[in-house]
C-alpha positions as CSV (number, residue, x, y, z in Angstrom):
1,X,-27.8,-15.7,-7.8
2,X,-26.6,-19.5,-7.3
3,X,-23.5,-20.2,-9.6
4,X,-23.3,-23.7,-10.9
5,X,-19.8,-25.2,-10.5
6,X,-17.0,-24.7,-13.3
7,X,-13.6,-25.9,-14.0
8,X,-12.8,-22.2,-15.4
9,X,-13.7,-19.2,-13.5
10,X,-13.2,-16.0,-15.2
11,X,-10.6,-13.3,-13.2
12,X,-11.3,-10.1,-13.5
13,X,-8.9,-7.2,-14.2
14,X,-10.2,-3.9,-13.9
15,X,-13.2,-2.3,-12.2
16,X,-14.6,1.4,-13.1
17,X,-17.9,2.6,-11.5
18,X,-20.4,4.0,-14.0
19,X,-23.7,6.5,-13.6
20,X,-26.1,4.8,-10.4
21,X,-25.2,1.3,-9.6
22,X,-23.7,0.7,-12.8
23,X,-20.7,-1.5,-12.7
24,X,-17.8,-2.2,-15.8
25,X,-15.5,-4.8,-15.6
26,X,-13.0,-5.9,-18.0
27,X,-12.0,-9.5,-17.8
28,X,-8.8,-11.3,-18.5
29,X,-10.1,-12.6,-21.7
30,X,-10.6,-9.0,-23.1
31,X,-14.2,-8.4,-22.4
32,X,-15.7,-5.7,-21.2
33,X,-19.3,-6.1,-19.4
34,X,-21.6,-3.7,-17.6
35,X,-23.9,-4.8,-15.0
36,X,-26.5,-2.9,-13.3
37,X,-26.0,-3.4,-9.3
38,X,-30.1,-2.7,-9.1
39,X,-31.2,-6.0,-10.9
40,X,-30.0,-7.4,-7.5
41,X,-32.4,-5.0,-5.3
42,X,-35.9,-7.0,-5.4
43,X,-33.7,-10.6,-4.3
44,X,-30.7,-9.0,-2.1
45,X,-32.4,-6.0,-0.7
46,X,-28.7,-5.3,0.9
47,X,-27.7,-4.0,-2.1
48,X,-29.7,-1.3,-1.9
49,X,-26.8,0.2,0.3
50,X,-24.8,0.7,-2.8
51,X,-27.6,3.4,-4.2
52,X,-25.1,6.0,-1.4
53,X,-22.5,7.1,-4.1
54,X,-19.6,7.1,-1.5
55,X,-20.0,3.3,-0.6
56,X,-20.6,2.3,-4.2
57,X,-17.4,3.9,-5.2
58,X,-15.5,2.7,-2.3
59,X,-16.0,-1.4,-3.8
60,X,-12.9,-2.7,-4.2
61,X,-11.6,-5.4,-7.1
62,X,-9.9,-8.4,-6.0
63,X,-9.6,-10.8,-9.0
64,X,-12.8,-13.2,-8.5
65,X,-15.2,-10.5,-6.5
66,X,-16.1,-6.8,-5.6
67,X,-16.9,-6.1,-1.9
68,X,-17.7,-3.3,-0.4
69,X,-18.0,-4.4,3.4
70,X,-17.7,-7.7,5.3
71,X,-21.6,-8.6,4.4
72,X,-21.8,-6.8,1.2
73,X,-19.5,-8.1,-1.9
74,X,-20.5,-9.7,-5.5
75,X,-19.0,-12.8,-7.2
76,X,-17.6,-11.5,-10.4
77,X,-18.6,-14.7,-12.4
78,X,-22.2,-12.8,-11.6
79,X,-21.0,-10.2,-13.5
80,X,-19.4,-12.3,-16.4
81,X,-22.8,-14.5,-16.9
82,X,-25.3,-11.8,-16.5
83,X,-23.4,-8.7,-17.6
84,X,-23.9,-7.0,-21.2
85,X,-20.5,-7.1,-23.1
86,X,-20.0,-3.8,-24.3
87,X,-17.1,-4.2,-26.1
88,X,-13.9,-6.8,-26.1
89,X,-10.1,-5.2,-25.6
90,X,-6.8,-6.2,-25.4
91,X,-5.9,-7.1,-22.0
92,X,-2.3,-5.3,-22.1
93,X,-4.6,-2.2,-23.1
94,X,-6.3,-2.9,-19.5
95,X,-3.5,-2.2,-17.9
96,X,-2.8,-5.1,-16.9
97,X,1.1,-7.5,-17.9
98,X,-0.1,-10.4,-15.8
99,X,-2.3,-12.2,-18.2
100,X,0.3,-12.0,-21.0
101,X,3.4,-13.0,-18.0
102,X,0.9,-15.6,-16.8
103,X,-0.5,-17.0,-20.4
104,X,3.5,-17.2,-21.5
105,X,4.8,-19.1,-18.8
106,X,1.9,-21.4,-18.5
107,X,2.2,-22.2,-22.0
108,X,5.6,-22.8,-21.9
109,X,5.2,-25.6,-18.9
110,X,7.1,-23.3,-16.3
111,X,6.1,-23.0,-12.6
112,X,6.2,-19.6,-11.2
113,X,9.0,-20.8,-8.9
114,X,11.2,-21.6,-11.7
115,X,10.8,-18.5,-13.4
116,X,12.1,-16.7,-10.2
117,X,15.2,-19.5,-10.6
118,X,15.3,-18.1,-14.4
119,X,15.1,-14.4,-14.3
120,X,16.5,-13.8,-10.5
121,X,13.0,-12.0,-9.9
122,X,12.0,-13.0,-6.2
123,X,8.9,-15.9,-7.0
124,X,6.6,-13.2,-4.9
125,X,7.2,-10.6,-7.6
126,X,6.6,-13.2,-10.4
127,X,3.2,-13.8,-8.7
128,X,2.1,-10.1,-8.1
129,X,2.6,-9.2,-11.8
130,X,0.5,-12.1,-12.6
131,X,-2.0,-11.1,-10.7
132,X,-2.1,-7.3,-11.8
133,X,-1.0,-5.5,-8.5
134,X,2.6,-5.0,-9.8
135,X,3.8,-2.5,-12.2
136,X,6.7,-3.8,-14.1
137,X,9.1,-2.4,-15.8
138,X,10.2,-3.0,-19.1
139,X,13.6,-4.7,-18.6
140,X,12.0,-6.9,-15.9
141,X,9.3,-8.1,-18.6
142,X,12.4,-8.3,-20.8
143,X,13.6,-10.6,-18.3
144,X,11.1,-12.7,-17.9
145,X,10.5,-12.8,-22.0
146,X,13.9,-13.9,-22.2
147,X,13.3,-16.3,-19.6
148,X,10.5,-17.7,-21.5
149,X,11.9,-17.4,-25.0
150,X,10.0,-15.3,-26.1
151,X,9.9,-11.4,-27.6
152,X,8.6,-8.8,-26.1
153,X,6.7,-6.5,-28.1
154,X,5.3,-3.4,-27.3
155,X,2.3,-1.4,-29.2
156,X,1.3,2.1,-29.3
157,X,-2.7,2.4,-31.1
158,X,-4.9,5.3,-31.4
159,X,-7.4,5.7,-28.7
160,X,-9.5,6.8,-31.2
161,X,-10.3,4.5,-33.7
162,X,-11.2,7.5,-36.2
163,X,-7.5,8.8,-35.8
164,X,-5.1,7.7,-38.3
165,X,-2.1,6.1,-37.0
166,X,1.0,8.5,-37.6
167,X,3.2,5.7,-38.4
168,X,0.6,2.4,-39.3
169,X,3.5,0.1,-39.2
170,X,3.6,0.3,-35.2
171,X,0.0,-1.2,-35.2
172,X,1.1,-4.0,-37.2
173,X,4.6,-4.9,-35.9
174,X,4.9,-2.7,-32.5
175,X,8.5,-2.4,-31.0
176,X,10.2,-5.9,-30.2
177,X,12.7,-5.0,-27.5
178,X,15.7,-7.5,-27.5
């Protein structure tokens, strides 16, 4: 499907494969859509390749599209406009620091270059966390929250929402690290 042109394009963080050619994707913004890989069959009968469980597994995330092969990849805006939103999470709980790093710094004017100069964390680094393929740890996003004036605060929720909470505070407040 022909995408119209947008100033914002929506970057995806996380990818899971599903039952046939059922796709989730969770986006920066928090939400989570599914998209059926066989409502592409009857226009794109390439797709079809993706009904062998091995190649359809073997797609690969990188930010703005899936691909599987040189000649067989999907837009992920496809996904974001046509999907069904399942449900909406936070994007720490996607595993991903970058979009909190990124949304920060952005907000606060700062180039990625001068948050290197800031926190002594090479501006390659900076980048990779930004875009989910590093794992940080905590005292280098305690770094970079200094660096940004900022607290960092960390929160531990049930994974199931039926659970009480041992200690509810933590939901509310979480840890602030200083």
């Amino acid at each position: 499907m022909a995408h119209v042109h947008k100033d914002k394009y929506h970057k995806a963080l996380q990818l899971r494969f599903l039952e046939g050619t059922n796709l989730e994707v969770t986006f920066e913004d928090g939400l989570v859509k599914r998209f059926d890989m066989s409502a592409q069959f009857d226009e794109f009968p390439e797709y079809r390749a993706l009904e062998d469980r091995v190649l359809f597994e073997s797609g690969q995330l990188n930010s703005f599209y899936i691909y599987w092969t040189d000649f067989l990849d999907i837009e992920t805006e496809e996904i974001y406009d046509c999907g069904t939103t399942v449900r909406k999470t936070d994007p720490f709980q996607a595993g991903n620091f970058g979009a909190p790093v990124s949304a920060a710094r952005k907000s606060r004017g700062v180039s990625q270059a001068a948050l290197a100069e800031k926190t002594g964390i090479d501006q390659s680094d900076i980048s990779k966390i930004e875009r989910g393929i590093a794992n940080p740890s905590v005292k280098t996003l305690q770094r970079i929250a200094n660096a940004l004036d900022c607290d960092l605060v960390i929160k531990f929720r049930s994974r199931n929402p039926e659970d009480p909470l041992f200690y509810p505070e933590l939901e509310e407040n979480g840890f602030v690290a200083r």
